[in-house]
C-alpha positions as CSV (number, residue, x, y, z in Angstrom):
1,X,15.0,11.5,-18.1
2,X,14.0,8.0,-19.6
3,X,11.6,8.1,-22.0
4,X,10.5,4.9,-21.7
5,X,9.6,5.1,-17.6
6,X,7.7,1.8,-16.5
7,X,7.4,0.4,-19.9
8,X,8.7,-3.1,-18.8
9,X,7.3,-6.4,-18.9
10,X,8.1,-6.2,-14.8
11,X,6.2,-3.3,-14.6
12,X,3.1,-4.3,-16.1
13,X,3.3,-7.4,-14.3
14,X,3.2,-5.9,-11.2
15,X,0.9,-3.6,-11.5
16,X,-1.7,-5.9,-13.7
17,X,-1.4,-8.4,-10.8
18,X,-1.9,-5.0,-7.7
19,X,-4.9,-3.8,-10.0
20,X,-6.3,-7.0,-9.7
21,X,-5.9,-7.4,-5.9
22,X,-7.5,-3.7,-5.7
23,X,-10.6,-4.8,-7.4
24,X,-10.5,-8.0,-5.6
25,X,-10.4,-6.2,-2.5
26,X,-13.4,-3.3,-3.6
27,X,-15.7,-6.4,-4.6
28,X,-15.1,-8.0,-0.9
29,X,-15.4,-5.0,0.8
30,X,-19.1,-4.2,-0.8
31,X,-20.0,-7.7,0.0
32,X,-19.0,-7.6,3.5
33,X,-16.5,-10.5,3.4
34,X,-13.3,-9.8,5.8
35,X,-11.8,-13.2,4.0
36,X,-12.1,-12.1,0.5
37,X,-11.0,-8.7,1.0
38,X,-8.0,-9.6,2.6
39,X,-7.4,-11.9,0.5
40,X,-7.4,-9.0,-2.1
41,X,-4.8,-6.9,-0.6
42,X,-2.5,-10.2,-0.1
43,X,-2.9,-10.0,-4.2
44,X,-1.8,-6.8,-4.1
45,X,1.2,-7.4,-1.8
46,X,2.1,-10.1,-4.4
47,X,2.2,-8.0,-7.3
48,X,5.0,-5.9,-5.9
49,X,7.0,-9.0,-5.0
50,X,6.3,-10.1,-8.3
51,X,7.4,-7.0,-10.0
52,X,10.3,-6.8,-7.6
53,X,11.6,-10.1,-8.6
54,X,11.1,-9.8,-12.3
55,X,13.1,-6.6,-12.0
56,X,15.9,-8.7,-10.0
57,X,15.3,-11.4,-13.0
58,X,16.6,-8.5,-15.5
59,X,13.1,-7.5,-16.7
60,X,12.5,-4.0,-15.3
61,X,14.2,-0.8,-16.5
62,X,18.0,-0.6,-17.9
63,X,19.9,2.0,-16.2
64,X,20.7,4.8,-18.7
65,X,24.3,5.8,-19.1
66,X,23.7,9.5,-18.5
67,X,22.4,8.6,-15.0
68,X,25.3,6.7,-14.7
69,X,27.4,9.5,-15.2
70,X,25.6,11.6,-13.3
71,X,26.0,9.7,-9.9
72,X,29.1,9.1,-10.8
73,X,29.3,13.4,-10.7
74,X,27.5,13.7,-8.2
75,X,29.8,10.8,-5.9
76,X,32.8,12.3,-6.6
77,X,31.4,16.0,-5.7
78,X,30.7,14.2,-2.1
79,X,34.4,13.1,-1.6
80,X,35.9,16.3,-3.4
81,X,36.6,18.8,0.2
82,X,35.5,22.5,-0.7
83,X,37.9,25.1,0.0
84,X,36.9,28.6,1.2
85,X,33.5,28.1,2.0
86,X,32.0,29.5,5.1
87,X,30.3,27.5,8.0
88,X,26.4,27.5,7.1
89,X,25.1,25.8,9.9
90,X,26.7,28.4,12.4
């Protein structure tokens, strides 16, 4: 597992700028405003695409070389035909 899960300047971004919405969007609701709070949960919206593309930009989380392997494994398991085995779904 990566030790360092969502420790990324896209993740903070993203989830600074949806935190933000959120309260944006809990203040609007209270005062009965239909404009702010939507306008709140279009912030939210934006934070994800934000995060999204800073993870596209090279920001987000490095893929680990043992999860590299590991699909790797697990894709050539897939393609690899069993011999022997009996019918389970029989």
């Amino acid at each position: 597992m990566a030790s360092d899960h969502g420790h990324t300047p896209a993740a903070w971004t993203g989830v600074i700028i949806s935190f933000t919405g959120f309260c944006v969007a809990g203040a609007f609701m209270v005062a009965n405003s239909p404009f702010g709070f939507w306008a709140g949960i279009a912030v939210i919206l934006l934070g994800g695409v934000v995060g999204g593309a800073m993870k596209l930009a090279g920001l987000g989380q490095k893929p680990s070389p043992e999860l590299d392997r590991a699909r790797e494994e697990a894709a050539r398991k897939d393609h690899t035909p069993e011999t022997g085995r009996a019918d389970v779904h029989a």
